[in-house]
FISEKOL-517262 format. One record per atom (N, C-alpha, C): residue number from 1; chain; z negated, y negated, x negated. Coordinates in steps of 0.1 Angstrom, whole numbers, m for minus. Atoms other than C-alpha are relative to their C-alpha. Example, Ala and Ser with C-alpha at 12.3 -4.5 7.8 and 13.67 -1.06 7.14 Angstrom:
BEGIN
+-----+------+-------+-------+-------+
| pos | unit |     w |     v |     u |
+-----+------+-------+-------+-------+
|   1 |    A |     0 |    12 |    m9 |
|   1 |    A |   m78 |    45 |  m123 |
|   1 |    A |     0 |   m12 |    m9 |
|   2 |    A |     0 |    11 |     9 |
|   2 |    A |   m71 |    11 |  m137 |
|   2 |    A |    m8 |   m11 |     8 |
+-----+------+-------+-------+-------+
***
This chain:
BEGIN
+-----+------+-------+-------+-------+
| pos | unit |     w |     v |     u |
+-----+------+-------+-------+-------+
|   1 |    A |     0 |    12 |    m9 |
|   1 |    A |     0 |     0 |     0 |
|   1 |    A |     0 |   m12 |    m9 |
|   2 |    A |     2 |    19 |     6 |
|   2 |    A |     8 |   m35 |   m15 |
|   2 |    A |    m4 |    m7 |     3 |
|   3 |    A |     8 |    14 |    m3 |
|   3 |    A |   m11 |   m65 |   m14 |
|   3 |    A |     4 |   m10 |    12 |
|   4 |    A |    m3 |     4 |    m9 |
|   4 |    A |    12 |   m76 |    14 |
|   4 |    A |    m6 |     4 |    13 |
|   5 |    A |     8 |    m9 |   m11 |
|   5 |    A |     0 |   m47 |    38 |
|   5 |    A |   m10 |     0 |    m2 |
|   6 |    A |    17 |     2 |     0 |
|   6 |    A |   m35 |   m53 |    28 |
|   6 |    A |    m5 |    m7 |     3 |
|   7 |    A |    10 |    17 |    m2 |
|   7 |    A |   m41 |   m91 |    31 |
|   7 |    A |    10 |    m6 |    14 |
|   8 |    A |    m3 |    10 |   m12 |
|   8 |    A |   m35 |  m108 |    64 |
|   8 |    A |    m8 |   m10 |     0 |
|   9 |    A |     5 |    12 |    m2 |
|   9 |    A |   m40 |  m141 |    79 |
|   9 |    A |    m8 |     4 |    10 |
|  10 |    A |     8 |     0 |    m9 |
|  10 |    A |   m62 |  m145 |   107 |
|  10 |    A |     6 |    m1 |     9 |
|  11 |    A |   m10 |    m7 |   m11 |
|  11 |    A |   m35 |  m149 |   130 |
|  11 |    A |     4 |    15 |     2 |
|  12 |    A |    m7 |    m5 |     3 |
|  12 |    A |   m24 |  m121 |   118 |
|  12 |    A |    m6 |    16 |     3 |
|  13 |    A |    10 |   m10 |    m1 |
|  13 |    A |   m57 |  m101 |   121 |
|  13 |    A |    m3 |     3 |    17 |
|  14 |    A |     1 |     5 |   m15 |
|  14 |    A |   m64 |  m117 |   158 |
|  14 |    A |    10 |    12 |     6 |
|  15 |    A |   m13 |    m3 |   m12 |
|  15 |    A |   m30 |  m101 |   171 |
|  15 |    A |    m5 |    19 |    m2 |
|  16 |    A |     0 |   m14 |    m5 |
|  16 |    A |   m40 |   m61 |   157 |
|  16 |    A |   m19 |     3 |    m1 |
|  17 |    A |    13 |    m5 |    m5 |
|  17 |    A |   m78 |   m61 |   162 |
|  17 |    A |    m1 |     7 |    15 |
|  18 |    A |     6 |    m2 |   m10 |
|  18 |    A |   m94 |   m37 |   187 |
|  18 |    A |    m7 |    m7 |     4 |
|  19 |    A |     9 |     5 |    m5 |
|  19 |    A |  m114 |   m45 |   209 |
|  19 |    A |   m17 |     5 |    m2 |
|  20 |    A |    12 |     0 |     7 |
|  20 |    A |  m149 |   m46 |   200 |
|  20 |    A |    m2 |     7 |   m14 |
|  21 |    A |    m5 |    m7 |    13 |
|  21 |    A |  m142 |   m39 |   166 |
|  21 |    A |    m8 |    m7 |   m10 |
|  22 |    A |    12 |     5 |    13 |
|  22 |    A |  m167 |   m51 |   137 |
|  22 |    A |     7 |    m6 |    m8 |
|  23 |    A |    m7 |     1 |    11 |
|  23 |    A |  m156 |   m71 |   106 |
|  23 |    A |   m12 |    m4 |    m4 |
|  24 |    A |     9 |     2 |     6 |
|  24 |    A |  m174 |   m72 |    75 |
|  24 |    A |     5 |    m9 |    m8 |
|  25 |    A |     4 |     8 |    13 |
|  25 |    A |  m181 |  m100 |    53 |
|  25 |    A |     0 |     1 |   m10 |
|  26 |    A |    m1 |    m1 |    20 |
|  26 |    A |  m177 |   m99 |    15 |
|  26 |    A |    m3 |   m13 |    m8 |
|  27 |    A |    m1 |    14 |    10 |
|  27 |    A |  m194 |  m126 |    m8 |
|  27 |    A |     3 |     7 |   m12 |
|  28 |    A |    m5 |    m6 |    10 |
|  28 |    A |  m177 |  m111 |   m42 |
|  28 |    A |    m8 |   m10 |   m11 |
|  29 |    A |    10 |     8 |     9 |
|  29 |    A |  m199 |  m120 |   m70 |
|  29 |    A |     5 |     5 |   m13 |
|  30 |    A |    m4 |    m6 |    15 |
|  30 |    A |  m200 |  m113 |  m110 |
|  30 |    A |   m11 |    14 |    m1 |
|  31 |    A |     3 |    m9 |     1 |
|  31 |    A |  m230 |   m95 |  m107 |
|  31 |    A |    m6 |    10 |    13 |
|  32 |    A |     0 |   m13 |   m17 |
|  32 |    A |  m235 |   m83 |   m64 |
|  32 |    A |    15 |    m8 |     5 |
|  33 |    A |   m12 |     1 |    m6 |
|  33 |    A |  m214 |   m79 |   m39 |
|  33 |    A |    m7 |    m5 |    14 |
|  34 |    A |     3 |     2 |   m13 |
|  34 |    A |  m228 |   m99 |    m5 |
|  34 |    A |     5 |     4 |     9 |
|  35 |    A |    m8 |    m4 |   m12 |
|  35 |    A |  m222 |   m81 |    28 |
|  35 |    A |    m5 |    m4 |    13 |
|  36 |    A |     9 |     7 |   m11 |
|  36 |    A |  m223 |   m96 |    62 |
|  36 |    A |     7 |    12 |    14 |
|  37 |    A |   m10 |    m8 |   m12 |
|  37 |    A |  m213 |   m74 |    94 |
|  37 |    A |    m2 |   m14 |    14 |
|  38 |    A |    m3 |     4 |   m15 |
|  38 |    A |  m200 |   m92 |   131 |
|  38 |    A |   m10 |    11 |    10 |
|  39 |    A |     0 |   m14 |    m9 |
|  39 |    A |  m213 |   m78 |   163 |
|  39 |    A |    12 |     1 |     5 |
|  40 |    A |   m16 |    m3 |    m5 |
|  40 |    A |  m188 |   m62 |   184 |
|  40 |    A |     9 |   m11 |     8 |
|  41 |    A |    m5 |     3 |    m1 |
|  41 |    A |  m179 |   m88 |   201 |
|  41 |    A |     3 |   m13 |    m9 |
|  42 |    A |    m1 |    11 |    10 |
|  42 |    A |  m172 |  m110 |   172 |
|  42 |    A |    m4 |   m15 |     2 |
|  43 |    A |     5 |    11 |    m4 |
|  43 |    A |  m192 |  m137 |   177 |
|  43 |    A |   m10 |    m8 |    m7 |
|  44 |    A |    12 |     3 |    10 |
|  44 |    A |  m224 |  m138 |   151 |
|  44 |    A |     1 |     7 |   m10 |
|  45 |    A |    m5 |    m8 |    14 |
|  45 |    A |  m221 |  m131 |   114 |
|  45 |    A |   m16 |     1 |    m2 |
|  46 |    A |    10 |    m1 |     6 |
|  46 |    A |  m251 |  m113 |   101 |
|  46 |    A |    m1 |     5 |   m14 |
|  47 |    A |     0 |    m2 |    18 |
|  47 |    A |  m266 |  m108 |    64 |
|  47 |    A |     1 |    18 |     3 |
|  48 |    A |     2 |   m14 |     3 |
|  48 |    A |  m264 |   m69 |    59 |
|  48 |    A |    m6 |     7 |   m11 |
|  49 |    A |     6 |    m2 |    14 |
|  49 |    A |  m267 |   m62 |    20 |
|  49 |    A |     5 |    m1 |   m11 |
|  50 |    A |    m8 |     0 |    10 |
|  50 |    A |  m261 |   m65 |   m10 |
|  50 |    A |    m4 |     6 |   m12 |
|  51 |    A |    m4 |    m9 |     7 |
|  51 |    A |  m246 |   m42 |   m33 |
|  51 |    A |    m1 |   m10 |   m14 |
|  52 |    A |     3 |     0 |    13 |
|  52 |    A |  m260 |   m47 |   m70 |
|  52 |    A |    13 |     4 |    m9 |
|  53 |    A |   m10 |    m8 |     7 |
|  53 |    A |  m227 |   m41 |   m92 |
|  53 |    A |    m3 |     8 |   m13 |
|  54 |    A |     0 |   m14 |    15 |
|  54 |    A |  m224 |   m15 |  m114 |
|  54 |    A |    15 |     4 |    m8 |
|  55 |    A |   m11 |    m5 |     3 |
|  55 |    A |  m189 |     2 |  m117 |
|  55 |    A |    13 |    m4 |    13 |
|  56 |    A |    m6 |     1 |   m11 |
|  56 |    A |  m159 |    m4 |   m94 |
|  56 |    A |     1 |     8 |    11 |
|  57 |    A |     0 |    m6 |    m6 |
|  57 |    A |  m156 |    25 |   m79 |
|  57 |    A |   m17 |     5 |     5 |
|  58 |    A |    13 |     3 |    m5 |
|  58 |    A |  m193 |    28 |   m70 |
|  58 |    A |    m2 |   m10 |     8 |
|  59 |    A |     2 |    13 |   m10 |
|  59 |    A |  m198 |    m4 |   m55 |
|  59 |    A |    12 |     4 |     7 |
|  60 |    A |    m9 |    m4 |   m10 |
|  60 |    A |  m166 |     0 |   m36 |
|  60 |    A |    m2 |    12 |    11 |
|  61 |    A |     2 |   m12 |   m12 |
|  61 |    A |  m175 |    34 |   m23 |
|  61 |    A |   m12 |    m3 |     7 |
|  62 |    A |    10 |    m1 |   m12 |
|  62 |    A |  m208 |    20 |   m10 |
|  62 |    A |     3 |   m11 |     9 |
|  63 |    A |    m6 |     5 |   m14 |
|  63 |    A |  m191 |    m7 |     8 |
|  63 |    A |     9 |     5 |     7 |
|  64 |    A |    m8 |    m7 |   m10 |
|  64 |    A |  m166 |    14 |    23 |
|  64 |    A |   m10 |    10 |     8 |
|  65 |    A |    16 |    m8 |    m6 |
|  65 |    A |  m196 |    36 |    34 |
|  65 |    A |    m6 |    m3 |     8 |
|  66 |    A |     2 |     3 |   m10 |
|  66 |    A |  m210 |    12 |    51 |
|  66 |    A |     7 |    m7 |    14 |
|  67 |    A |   m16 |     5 |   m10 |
|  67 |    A |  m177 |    m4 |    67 |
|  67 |    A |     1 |    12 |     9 |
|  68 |    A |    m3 |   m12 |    m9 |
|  68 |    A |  m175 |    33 |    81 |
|  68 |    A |   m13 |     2 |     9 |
|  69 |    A |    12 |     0 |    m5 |
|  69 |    A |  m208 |    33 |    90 |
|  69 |    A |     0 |    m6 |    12 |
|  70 |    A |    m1 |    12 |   m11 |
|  70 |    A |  m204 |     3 |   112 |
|  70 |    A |    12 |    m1 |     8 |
|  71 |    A |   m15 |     2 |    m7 |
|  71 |    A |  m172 |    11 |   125 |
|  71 |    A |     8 |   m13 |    m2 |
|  72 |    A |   m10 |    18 |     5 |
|  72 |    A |  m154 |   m25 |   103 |
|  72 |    A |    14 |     6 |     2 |
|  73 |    A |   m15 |     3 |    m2 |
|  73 |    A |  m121 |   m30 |   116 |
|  73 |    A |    11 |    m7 |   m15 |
|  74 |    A |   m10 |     7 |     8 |
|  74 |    A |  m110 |   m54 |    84 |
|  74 |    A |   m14 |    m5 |    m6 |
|  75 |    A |     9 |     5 |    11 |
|  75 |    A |  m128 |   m73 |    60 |
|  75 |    A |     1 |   m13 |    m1 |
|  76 |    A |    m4 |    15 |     2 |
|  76 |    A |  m130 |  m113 |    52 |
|  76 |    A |   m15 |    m1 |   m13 |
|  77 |    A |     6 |    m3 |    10 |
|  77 |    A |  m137 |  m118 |    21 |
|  77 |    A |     4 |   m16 |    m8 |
|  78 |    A |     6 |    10 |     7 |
|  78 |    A |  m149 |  m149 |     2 |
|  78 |    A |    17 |    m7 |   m11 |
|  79 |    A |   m10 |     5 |     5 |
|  79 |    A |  m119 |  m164 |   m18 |
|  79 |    A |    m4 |   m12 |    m6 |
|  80 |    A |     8 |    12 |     3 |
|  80 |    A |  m137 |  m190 |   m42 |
|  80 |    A |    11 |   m12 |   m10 |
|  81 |    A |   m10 |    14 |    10 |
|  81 |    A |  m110 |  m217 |   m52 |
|  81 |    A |    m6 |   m11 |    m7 |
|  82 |    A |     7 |    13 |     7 |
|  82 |    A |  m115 |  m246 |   m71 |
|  82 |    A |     2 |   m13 |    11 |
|  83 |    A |     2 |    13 |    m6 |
|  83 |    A |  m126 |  m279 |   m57 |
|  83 |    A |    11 |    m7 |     4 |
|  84 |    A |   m15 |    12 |    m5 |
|  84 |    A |   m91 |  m293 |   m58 |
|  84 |    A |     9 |    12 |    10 |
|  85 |    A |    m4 |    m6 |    m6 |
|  85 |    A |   m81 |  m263 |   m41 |
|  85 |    A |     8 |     9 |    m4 |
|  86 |    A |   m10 |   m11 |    11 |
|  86 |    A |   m62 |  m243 |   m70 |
|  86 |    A |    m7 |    14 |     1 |
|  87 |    A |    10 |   m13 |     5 |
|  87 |    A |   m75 |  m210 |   m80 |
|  87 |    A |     4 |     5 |   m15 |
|  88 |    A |     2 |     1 |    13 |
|  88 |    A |   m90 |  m203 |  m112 |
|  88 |    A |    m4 |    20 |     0 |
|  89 |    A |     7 |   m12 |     2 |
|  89 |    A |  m108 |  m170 |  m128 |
|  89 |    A |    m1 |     9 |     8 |
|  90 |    A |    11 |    m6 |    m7 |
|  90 |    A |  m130 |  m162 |  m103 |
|  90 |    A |    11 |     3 |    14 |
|  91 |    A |    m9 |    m8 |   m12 |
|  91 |    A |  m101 |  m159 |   m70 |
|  91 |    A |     6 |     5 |   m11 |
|  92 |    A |   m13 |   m13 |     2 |
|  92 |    A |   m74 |  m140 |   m94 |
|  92 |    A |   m10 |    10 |     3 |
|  93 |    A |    14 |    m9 |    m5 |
|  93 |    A |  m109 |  m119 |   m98 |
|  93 |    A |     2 |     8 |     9 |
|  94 |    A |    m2 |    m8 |   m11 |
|  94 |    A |  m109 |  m115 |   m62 |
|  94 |    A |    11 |     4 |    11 |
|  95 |    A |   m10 |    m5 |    m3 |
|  95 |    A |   m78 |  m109 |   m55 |
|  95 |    A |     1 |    12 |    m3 |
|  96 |    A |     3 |   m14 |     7 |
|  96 |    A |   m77 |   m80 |   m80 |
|  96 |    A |    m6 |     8 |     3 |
|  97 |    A |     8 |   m11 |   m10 |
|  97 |    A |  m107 |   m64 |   m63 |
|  97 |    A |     9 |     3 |    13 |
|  98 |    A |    m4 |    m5 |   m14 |
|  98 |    A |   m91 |   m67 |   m31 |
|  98 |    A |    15 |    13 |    m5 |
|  99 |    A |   m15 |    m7 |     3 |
|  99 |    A |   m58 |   m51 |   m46 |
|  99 |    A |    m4 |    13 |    m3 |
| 100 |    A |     6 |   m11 |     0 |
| 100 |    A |   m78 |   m23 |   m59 |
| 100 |    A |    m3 |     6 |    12 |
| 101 |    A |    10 |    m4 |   m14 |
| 101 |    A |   m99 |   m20 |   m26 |
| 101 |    A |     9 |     5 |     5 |
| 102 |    A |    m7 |    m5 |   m14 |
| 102 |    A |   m69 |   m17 |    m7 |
| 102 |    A |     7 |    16 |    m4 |
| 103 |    A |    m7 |   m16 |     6 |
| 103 |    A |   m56 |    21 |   m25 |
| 103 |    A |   m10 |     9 |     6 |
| 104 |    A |    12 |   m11 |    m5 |
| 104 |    A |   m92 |    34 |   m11 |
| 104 |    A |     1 |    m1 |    12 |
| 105 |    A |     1 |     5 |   m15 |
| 105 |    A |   m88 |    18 |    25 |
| 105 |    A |    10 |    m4 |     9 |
| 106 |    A |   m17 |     6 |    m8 |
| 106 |    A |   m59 |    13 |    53 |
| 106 |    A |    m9 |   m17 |     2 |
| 107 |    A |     3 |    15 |    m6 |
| 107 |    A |   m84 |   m20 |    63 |
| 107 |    A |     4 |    m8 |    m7 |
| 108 |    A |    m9 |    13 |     3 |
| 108 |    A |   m69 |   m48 |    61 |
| 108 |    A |   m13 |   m12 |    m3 |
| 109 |    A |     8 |     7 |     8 |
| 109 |    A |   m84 |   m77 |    41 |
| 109 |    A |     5 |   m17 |    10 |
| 110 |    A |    m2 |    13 |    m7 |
| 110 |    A |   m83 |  m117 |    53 |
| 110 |    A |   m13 |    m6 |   m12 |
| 111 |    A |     3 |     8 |    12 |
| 111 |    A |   m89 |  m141 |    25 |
| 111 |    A |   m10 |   m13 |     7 |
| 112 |    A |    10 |     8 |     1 |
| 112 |    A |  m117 |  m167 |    30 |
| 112 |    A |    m3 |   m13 |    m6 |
| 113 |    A |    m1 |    10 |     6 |
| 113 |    A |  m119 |  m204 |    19 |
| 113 |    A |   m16 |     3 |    m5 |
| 114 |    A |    10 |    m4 |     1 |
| 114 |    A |  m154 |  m199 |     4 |
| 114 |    A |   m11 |   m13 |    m8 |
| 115 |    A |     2 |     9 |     8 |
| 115 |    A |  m156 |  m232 |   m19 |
| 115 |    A |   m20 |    m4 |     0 |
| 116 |    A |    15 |    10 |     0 |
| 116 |    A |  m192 |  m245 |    m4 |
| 116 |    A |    m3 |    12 |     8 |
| 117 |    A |     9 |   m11 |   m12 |
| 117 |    A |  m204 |  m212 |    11 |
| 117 |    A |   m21 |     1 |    m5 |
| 118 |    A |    14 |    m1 |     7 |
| 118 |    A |  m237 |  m204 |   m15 |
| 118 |    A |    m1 |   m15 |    m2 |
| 119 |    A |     4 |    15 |     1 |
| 119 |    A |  m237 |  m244 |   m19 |
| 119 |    A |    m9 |    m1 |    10 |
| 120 |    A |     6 |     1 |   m17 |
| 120 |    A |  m247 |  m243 |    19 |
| 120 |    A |    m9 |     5 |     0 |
| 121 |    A |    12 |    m6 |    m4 |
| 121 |    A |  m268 |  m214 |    20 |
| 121 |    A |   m13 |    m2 |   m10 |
| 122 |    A |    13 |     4 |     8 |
| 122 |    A |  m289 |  m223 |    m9 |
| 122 |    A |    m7 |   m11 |     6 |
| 123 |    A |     5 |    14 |    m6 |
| 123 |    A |  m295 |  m259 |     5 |
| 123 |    A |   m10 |     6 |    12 |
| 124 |    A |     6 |    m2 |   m10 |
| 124 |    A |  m304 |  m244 |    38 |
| 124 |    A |   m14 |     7 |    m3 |
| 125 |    A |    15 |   m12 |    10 |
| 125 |    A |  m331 |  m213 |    18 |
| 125 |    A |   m10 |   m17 |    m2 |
| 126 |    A |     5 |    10 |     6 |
| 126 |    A |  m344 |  m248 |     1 |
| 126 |    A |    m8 |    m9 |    13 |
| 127 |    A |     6 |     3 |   m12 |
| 127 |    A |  m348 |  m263 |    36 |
| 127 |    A |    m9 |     5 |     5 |
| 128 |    A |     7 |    m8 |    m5 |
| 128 |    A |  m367 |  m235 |    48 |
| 128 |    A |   m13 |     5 |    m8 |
| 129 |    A |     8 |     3 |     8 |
| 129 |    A |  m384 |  m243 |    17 |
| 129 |    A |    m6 |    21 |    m9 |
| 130 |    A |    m4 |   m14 |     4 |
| 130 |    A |  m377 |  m204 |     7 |
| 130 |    A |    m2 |     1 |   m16 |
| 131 |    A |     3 |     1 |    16 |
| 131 |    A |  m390 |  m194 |   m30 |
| 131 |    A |     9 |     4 |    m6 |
| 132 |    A |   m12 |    m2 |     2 |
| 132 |    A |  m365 |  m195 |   m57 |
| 132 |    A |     0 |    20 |    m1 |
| 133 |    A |    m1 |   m15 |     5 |
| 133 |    A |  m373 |  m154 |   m62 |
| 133 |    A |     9 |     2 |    18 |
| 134 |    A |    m5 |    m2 |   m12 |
| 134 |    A |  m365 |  m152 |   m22 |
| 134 |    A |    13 |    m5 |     2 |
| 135 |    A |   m13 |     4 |     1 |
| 135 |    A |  m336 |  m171 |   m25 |
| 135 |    A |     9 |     4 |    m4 |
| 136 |    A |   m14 |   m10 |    13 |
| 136 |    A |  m317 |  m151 |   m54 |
| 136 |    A |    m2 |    14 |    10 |
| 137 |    A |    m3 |    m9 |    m8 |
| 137 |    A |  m326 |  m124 |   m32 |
| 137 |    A |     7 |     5 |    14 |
| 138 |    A |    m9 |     2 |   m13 |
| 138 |    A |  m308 |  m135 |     1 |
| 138 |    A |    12 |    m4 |    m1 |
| 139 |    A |    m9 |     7 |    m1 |
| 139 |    A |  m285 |  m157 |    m9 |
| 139 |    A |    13 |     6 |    m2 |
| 140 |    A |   m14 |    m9 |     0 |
| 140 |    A |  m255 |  m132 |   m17 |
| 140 |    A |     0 |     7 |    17 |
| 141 |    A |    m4 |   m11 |    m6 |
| 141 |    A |  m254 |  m113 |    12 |
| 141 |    A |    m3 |   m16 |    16 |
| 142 |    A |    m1 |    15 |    m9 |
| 142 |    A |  m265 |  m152 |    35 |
| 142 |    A |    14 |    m8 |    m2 |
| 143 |    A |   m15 |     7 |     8 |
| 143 |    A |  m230 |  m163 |    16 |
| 143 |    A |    10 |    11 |     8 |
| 144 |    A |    m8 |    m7 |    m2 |
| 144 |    A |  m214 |  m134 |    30 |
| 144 |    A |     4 |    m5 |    17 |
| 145 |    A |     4 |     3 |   m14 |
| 145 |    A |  m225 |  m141 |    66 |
| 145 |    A |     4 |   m11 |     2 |
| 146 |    A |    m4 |    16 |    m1 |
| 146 |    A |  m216 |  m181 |    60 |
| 146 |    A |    19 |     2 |     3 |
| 147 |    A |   m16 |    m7 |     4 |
| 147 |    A |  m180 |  m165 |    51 |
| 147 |    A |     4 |    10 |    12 |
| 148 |    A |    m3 |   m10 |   m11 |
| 148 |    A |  m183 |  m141 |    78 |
| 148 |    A |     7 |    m8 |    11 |
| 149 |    A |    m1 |     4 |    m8 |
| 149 |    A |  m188 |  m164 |   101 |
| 149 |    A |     9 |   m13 |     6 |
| 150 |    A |    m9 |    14 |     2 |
| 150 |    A |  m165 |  m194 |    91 |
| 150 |    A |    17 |     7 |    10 |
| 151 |    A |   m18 |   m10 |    m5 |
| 151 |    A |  m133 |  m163 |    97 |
| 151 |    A |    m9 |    m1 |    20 |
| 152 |    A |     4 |     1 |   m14 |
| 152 |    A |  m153 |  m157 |   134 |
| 152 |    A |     3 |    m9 |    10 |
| 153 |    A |    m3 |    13 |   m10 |
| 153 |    A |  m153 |  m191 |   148 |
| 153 |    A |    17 |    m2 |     4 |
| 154 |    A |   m12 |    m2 |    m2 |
| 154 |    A |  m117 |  m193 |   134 |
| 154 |    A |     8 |     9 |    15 |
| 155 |    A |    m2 |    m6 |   m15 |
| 155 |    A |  m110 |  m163 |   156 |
| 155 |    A |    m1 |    m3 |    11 |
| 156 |    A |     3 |     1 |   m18 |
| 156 |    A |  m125 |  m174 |   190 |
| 156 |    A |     5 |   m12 |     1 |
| 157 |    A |   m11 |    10 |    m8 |
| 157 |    A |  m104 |  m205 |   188 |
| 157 |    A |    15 |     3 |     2 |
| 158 |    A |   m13 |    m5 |    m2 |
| 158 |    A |   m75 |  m189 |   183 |
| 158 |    A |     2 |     9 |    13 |
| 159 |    A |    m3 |    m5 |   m14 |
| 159 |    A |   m82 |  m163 |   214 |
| 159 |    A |    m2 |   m12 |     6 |
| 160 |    A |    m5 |     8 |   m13 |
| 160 |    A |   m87 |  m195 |   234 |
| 160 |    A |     7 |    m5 |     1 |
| 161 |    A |   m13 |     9 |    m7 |
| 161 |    A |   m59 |  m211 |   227 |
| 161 |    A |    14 |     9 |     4 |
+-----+------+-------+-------+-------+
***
C-alpha cells in the first residue's frame, strides 16, 4: 500500500467512515507515542496512553493492539510543521512512521496540523496548576486528544454542511 492509499484528507475520511466507528489520536513524539481514542459517535477526544518508545515494531504493535481493541476505524495523527508552516525534521519523521505503519494496517491515516497542540495542553496542566512530574506524565497522550479532537470538530462540520 502506498502512502497515497494510507493518508487521506478529512473529506476524504468523512465520506468512507462507518458509522459509529472510533478514531484514534497519535501525538508522535522522539521518546512516546501519545494516544487519544473518540467515542463512537465521534464527538469527544479522550487521553488513552502513552506508549513509552522503544523499537518500531514494538511500539507500533502495541498501538495497533489497541486500535483493534477499540475497534479505530483510522487514525489522525499529529503532523508537527514549523511555525511558518514548512516542515522540517520532525514531520518528514512523521510521515516515515506513518509510511511504515501503513505495511502493518489497511487503516487509513489523516494528517493533523499539530503546531500549538503540547503548547496548549501544557499551558492548560499549568492552569490547573498540575506538577511539573504530573505534567510530563499527561501531556503526550493530552496532545494526542487536543489532535484528536481538532480532526473531530473538523468532521462534525463537515457532516453539517
Amino acid at each position: 500500500m502506498g502512502e497515497n492509499a494510507a493518508v487521506l484528507n478529512l473529506d476524504e475520511l468523512n465520506l468512507r467512515l462507518p458509522a459509529k466507528a472510533r478514531l484514534m489520536g497519535i501525538d508522535l513524539g522522539t521518546k512516546t507515542i501519545g494516544l487519544a481514542l473518540s467515542d463512537v459517535e465521534r464527538r469527544l477526544a479522550s487521553p488513552l496512553e502513552t506508549i513509552r518508545r522503544t523499537k518500531f515494531t514494538a511500539d507500533v504493535t502495541k498501538m495497533l493492539e489497541l486500535a483493534r481493541k477499540h475497534e479505530v476505524a483510522a487514525f489522525v495523527i499529529g503532523l508537527p510543521l514549523n511555525m511558518d508552516g514548512g516542515e522540517g525534521p520532525r514531520a518528514q519523521s512523521t510521515r516515515a512512521f506513518v509510511r511504515q505503519t501503513a505495511l502493518l494496517t489497511p487503516l487509513p491515516f489523516v494528517f493533523w496540523d499539530e503546531r500549538l497542540s503540547t503548547a496548549a495542553v501544557t499551558r492548560e496542566l499549568i492552569a490547573q496548576d498540575a506538577s511539573r512530574a504530573k505534567r510530563a506524565e499527561v501531556v503526550d497522550r493530552m496532545a494526542a486528544a487536543y489532535i484528536l479532537q481538532g480532526g473531530l470538530d473538523r468532521l462534525a462540520r463537515l457532516q453539517a454542511s
